[in-house]
C-alpha positions in Angstrom: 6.0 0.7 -14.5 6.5 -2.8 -15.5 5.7 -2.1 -19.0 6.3 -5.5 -21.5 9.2 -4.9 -23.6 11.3 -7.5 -25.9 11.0 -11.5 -24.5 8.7 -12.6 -21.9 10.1 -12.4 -18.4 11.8 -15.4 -16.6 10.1 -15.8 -13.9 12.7 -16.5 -11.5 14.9 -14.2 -12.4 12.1 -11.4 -11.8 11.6 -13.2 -8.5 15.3 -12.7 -7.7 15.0 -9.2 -8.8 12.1 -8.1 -7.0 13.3 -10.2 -3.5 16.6 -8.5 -3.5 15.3 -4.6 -4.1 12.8 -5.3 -1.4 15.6 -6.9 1.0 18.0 -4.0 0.1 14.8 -1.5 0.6 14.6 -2.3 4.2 18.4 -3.3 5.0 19.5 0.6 3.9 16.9 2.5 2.7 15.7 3.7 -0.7 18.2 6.6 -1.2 21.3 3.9 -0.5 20.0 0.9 -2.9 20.9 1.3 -6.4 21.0 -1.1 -10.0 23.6 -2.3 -9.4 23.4 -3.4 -5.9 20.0 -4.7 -7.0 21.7 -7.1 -9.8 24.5 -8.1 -7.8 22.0 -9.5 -4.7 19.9 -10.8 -7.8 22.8 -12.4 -9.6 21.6 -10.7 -12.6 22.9 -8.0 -15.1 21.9 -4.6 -14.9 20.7 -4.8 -18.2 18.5 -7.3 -17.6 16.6 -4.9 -14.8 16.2 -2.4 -17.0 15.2 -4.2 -19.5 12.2 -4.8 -17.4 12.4 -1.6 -15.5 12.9 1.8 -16.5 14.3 3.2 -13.0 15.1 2.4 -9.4 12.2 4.0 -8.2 10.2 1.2 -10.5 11.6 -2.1 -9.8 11.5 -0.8 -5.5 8.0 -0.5 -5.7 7.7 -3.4 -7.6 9.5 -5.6 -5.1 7.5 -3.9 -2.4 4.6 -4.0 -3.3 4.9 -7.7 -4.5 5.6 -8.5 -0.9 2.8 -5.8 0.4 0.2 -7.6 -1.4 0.4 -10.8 0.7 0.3 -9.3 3.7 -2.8 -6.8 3.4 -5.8 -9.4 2.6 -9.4 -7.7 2.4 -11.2 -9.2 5.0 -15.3 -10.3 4.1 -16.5 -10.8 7.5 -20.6 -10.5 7.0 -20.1 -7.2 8.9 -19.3 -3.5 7.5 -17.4 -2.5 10.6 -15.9 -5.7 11.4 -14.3 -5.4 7.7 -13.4 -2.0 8.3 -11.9 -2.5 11.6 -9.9 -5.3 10.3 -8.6 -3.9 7.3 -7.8 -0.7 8.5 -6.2 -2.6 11.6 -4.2 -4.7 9.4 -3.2 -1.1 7.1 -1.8 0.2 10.5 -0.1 -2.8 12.1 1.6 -2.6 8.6 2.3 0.6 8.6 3.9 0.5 12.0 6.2 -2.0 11.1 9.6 -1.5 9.9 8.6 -2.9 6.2 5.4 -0.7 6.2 7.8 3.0 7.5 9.2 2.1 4.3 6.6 3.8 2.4 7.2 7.2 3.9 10.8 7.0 1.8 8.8 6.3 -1.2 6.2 8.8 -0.5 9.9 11.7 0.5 10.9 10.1 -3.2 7.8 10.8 -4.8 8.3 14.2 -4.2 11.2 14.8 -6.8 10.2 11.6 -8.9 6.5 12.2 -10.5 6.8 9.2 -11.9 7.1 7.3 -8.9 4.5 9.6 -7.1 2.4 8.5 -9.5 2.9 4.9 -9.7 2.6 4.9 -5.6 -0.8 6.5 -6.3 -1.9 4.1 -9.1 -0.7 1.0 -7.5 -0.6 1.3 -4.1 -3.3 4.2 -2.8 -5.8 3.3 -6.1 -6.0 -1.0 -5.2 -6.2 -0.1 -1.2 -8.6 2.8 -1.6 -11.1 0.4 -4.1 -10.5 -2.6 -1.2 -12.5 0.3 1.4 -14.8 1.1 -1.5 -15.7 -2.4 -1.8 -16.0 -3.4 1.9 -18.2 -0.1 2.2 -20.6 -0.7 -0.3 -21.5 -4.3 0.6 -22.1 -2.5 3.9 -24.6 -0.3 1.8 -26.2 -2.9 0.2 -27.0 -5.0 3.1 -27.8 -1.9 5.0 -25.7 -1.7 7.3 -25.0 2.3 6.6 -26.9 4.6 5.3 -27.6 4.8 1.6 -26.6 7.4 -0.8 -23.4 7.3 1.3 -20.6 9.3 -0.1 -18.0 6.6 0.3 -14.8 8.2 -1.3 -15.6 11.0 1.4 -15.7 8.1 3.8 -12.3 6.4 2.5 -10.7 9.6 3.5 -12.3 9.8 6.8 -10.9 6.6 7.9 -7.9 6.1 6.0 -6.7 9.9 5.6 -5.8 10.5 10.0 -3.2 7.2 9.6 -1.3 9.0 6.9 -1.4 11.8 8.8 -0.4 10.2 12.2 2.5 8.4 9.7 3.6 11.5 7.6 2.7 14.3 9.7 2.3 14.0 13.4 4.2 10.7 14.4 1.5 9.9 17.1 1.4 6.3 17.6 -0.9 3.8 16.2 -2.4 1.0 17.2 -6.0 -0.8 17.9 -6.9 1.2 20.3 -6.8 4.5 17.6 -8.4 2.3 15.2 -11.3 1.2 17.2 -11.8 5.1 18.3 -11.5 6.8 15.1 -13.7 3.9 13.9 -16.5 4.8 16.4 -16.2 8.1 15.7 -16.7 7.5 12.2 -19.6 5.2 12.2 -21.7 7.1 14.0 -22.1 9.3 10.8 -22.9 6.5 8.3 -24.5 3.5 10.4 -27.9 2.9 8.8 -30.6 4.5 9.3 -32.8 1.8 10.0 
């Protein structure tokens, strides 16, 4: 969504622009922020946004997921489940937090903007989804679960009941429901060994 168009970007004026569409994001919600309240917090133009930006929906997820990416590291323990249980436990202690219930308003946005449905998709569900791929294939490779291991089939096992507690069913979430659905998961694709 950040496509390059005319001069190079001032860094801290996109700084300023991306801080104050994540602060107005979580202060009223992504319905309520618009442009201009986006350029007046930034003490920028609206021109100069969408010079960089071609809608609301854009420079949102860019601001959140510029302050997303800092707080979800991928963790490279030595251990396959210790990875997993730490990345998914850091997915849902985000997810649970008032910045992280944010992303169910992106997701209700996405459902009328197929732009933004797909940039949530390409930059935020693609990069976490190839994090699991990674952490599960070193697992693979030094054994640790069986090989030949379907691990998109996997992703979705693990990853696919917190959207569905977060979307669907509101149950809570915590490391308790990691650590079960983990173990229930790894039983099927612990090594064989």
């Amino acid at each position: 969504m950040t496509a390059k168009r005319g001069r190079p970007r001032n860094m801290e004026t996109q700084n300023a622009i991306l801080a104050a569409a994540y602060e107005l994001l979580l202060e009223d919600g992504f319905a309520a922020v618009t442009i201009e309240k986006i350029a007046e917090r930034a003490q920028v133009s609206k021109a100069t946004i969408y010079k960089w930006w071609p809608s609301k929906g854009a420079v949102i997820l860019d601001g959140y997921m510029s302050a997303l990416t800092a707080r979800l590291p991928v963790p490279d323990t030595g251990s396959v489940y210790e990875d997993v249980r730490l990345h998914a436990g850091n997915l849902v202690q985000f997810l649970t937090s008032a910045e992280g219930k944010v992303i169910t308003q992106i997701i209700g946005e996405g459902q009328s903007d197929p732009a933004l449905a797909e940039e949530y998709r390409s930059r935020y569900i693609q990069p976490r989804r190839r994090e699991a791929w990674g952490i599960l294939e070193k697992g693979v490779k030094r054994g640790e679960l069986k090989q030949g291991l379907d691990i998109g089939l996997y992703i979705d096992l693990i990853y696919g009941p917190v959207f569905y507690r977060m979307l669907v069913t509101g149950e809570s979430m915590d490391d308790t429901f990691v650590e079960l659905l983990l173990g229930v998961v790894f039983k099927g694709i612990g090594s064989e060994a």
